[in-house]
C-alpha positions as CSV (number, residue, x, y, z in Angstrom):
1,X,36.7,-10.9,4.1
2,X,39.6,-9.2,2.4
3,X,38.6,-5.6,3.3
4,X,41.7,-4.2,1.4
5,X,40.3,-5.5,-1.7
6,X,37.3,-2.9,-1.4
7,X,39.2,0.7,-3.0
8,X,36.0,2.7,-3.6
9,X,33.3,4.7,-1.0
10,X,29.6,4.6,-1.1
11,X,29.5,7.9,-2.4
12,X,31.3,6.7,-5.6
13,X,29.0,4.0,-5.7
14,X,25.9,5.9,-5.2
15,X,26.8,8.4,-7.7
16,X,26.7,5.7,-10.3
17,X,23.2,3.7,-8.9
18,X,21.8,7.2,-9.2
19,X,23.1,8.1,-12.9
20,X,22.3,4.6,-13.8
21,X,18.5,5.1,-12.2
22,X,18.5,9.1,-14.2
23,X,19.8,8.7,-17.3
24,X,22.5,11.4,-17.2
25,X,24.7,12.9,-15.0
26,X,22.6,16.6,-15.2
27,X,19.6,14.7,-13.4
28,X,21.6,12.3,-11.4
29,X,23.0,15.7,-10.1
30,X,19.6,17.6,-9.3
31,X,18.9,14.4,-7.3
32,X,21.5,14.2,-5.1
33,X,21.6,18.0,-4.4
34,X,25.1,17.9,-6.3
35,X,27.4,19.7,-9.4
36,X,27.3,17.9,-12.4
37,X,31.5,18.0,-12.5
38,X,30.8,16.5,-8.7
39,X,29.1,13.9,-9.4
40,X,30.9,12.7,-12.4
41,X,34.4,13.4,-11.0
42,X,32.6,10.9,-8.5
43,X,31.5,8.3,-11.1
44,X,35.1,8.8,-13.0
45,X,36.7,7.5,-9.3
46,X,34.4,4.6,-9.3
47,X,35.5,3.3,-12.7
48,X,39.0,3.8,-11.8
49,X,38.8,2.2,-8.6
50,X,37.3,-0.8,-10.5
51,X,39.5,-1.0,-13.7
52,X,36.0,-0.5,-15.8
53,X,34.2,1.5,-17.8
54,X,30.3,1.7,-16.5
55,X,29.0,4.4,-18.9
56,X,29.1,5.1,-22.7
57,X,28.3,8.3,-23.7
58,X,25.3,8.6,-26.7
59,X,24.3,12.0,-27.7
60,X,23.7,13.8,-24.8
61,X,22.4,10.3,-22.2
62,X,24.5,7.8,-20.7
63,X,24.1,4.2,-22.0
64,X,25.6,1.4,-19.5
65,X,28.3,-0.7,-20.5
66,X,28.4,-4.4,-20.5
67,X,29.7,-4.3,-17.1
68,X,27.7,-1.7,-16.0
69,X,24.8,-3.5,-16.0
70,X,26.4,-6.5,-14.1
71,X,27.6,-4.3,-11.3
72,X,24.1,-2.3,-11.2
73,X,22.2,-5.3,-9.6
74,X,25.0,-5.1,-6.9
75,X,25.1,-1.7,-6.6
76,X,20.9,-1.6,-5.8
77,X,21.6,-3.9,-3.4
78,X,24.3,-2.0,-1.5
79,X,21.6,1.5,-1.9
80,X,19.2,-0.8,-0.6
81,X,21.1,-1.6,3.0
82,X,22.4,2.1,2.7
83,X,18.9,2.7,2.9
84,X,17.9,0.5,6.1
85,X,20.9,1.8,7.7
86,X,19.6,4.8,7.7
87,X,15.7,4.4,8.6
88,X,17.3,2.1,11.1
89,X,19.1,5.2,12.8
90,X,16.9,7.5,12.3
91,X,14.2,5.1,14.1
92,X,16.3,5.1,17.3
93,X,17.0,9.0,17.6
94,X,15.9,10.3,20.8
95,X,16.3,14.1,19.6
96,X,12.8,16.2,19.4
97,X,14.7,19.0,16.8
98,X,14.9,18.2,13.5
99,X,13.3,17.9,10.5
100,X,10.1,15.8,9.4
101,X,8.3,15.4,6.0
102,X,4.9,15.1,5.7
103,X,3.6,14.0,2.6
104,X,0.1,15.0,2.1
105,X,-2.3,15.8,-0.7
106,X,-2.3,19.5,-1.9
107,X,-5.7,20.4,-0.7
108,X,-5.1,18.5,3.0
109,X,-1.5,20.2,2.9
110,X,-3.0,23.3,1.9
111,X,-6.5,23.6,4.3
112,X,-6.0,20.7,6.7
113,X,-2.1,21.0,8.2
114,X,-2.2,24.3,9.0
115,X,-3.5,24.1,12.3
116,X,-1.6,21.4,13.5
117,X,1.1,23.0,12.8
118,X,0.3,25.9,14.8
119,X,-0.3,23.2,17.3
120,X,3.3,21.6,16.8
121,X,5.2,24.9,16.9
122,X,3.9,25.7,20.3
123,X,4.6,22.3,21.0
124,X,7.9,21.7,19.6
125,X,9.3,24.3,18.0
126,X,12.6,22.9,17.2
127,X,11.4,20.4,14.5
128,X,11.3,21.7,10.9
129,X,8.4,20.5,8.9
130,X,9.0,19.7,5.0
131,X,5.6,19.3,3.4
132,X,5.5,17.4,0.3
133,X,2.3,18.6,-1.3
134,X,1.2,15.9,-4.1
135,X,-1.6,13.6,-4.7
136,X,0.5,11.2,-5.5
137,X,1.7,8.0,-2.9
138,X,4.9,9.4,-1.6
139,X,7.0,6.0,-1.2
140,X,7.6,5.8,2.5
141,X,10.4,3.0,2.4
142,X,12.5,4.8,0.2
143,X,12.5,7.9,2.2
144,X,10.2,10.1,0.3
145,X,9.0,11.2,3.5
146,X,8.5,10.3,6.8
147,X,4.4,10.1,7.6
148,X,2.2,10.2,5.0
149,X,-1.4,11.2,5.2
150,X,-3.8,8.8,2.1
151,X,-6.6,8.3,1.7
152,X,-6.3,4.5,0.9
153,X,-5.2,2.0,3.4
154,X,-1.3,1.5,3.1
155,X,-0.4,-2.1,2.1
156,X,3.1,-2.3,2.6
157,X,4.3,-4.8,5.5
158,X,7.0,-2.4,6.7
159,X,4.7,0.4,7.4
160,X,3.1,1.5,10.3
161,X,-0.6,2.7,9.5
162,X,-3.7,3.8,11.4
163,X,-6.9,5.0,10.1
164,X,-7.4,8.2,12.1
165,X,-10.6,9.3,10.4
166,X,-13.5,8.9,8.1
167,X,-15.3,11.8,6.9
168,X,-17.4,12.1,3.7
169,X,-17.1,14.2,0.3
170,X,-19.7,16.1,-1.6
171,X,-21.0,18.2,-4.5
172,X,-19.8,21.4,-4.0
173,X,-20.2,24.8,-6.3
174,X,-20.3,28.4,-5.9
175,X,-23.2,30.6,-4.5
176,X,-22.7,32.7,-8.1
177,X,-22.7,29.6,-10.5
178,X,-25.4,28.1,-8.8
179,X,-27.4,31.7,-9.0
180,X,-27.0,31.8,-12.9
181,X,-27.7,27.5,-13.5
182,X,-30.3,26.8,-10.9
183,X,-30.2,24.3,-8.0
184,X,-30.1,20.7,-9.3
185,X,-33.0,19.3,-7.5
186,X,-32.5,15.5,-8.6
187,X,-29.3,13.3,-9.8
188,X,-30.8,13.9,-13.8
189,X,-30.6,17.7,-13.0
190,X,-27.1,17.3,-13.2
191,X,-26.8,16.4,-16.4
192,X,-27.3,20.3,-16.9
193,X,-24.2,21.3,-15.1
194,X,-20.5,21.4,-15.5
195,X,-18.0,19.7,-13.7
196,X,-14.3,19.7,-12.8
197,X,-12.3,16.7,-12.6
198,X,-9.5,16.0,-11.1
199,X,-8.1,13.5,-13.2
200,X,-9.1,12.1,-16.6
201,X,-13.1,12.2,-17.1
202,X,-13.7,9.1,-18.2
203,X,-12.3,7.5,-14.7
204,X,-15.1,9.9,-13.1
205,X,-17.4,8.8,-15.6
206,X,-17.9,5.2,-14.6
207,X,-17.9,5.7,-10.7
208,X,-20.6,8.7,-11.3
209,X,-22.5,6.6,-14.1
210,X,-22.5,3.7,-11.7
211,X,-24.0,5.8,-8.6
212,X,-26.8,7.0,-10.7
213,X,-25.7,10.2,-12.1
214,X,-26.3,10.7,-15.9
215,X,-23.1,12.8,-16.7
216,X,-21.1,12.3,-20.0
217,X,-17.8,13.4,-20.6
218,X,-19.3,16.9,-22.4
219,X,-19.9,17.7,-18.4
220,X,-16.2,18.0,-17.7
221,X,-15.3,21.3,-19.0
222,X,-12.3,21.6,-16.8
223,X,-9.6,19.3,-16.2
224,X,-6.7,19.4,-13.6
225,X,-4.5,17.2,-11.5
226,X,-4.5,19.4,-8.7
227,X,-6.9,19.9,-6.3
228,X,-6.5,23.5,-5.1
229,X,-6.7,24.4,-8.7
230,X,-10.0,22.5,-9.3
231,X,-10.9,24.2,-6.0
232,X,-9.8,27.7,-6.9
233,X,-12.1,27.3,-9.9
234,X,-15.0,26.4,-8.4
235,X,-14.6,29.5,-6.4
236,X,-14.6,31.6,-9.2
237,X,-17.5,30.0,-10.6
238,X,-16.5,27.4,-12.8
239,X,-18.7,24.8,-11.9
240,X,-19.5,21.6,-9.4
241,X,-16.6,19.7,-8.0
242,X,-16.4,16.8,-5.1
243,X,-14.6,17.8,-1.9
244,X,-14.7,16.9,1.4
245,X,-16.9,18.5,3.8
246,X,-14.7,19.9,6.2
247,X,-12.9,21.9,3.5
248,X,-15.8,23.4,1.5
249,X,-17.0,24.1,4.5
250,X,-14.5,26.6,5.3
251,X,-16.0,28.7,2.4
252,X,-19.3,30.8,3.1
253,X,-19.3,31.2,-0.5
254,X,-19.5,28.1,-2.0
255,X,-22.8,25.2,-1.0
256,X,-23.1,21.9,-1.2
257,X,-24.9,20.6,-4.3
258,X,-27.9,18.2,-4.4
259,X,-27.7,17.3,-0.6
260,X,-29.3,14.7,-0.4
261,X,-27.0,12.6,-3.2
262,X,-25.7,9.5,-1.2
263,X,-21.7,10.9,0.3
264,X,-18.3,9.7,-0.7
265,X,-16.7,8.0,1.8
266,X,-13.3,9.8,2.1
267,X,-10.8,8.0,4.6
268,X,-7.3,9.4,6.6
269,X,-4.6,7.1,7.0
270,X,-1.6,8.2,8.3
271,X,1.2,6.1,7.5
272,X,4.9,6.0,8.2
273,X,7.6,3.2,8.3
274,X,7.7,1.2,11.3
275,X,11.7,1.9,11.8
276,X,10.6,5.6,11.9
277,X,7.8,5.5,14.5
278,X,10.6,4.6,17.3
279,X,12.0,8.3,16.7
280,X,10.5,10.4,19.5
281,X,10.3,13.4,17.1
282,X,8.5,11.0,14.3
283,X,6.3,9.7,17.2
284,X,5.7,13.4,17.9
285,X,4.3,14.5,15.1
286,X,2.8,11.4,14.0
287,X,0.1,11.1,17.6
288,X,-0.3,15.1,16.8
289,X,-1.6,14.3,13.2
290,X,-2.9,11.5,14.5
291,X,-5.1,13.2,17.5
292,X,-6.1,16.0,15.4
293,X,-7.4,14.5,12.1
294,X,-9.3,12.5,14.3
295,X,-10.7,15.2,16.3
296,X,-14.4,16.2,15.8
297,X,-12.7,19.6,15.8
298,X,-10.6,19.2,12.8
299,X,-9.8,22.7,11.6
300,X,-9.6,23.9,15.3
């Protein structure tokens, strides 16, 4: 290989996969934690280096030339080996300090982490814990974070993933609301009651309908992708949401709703890539999710 015939860095050429991927050097910039004049002085030295131009400017975006887009595929390639490069490395570090990110959903970041982490201060108190609080699947094999806690079974062949627990979900509302709309006594008493959704109704709808509750969309008053929202307004008497036991149960204010309503079945994965669970501070963390969330104690 004629290694004097390669005259630019990764950085150069990230900076350009990245702008490519964004759209425009502003949020290429945000994304790599970098200036805007950074970054494109970076992209500039890549089209020199290469004797092309990769980017036209329209307006205010970025449009890839001709031979941008030829040299993207390449480029995605080299981000992609950049990338096992580094899991690889980071899967053979011996070091306990450090950081770790947990990806987790807000409510389970929020209610469920906190004392494990107690747990893992005591126990390590060198690593630095980044949570990623979002109820969406944080993509573990490019790095979004390091373990991630779902509640659906990972299906990715790369990742390492154990189910650590199964607990079950409920109706849940507020001593007050419940006070002022009565006690639903039977699934057709709740057609009588408001709900909050978490997402859009009509996906509630049809797994509701289907287990025997007679709801409609004029149920869902309230709508909100985030869980400690919907659970904030259930607290201040909203109306009935689903959450898992364990949390609700934390409340002395709030009761379960028509008990005797067949559960959800609400399972814990934790999940992180199998290059990663060679790190003995990844391997830390992960056994002490891992122990606790399966614990019969699980909020200590």
């Amino acid at each position: 290989m004629n290694w004097q015939s390669v005259s630019f860095d990764w950085n150069q050429a990230r900076a350009f996969l990245v702008t490519a991927e964004e759209g425009s050097l502003s949020a290429a910039a945000r994304a790599l934690g970098l200036t805007q004049p950074t970054l494109g002085r970076q992209v500039s030295a890549l089209e020199e280096a290469l004797g092309v131009t990769l980017f036209e400017r329209v307006g205010r975006s970025l449009t890839l030339t001709q031979a941008g887009f030829e040299l993207l595929e390449h480029v995605k390639s080299m981000g992609e080996a950049a990338n096992r490069i580094s899991l690889a490395a980071s899967g053979q570090s011996q070091e306990i300090d450090g950081t770790v990110c947990i990806s987790a959903s807000d409510t389970a970041s929020a209610f469920l982490l906190t004392p494990i982490l107690k747990q893992l201060r005591e126990i390590a108190p060198g690593i630095h814990v980044e949570i990623i609080a979002t109820n969406s699947v944080s993509d573990l094999q490019q790095r979004e974070a390091d373990i991630a806690i779902r509640h659906v079974r990972p299906e990715q062949p790369d990742l390492t993933a154990r189910l650590v627990r199964e607990t079950t979900a409920h109706f849940y509302a507020s001593k007050t609301y419940l006070n002022r709309k009565g006690r639903p006594q039977s699934a057709n008493d709740m057609a009588n009651h408001e709900f909050i959704a978490f997402d859009r109704p009509d996906k509630f709808l049809k797994y509701f309908t289907e287990s025997g509750l007679p709801l409609t969309e004029s149920n869902f008053k309230l709508t909100t992708a985030s869980g400690l929202v919907g659970w904030q307004l259930v607290r201040n008497d909203f109306g009935i949401i689903v959450m898992i036991k364990e949390i609700a149960e934390m409340f002395p204010e709030i009761e379960q709703v028509l008990p005797s309503f067949e559960p959800f079945v609400v399972p814990f994965w934790l999940a992180t890539h199998r290059e990663l669970h060679t790190s003995k501070r990844i391997r830390l963390v992960f056994d002490l999710l891992a122990d606790t969330l399966s614990s019969k104690q699980l909020l200590g």
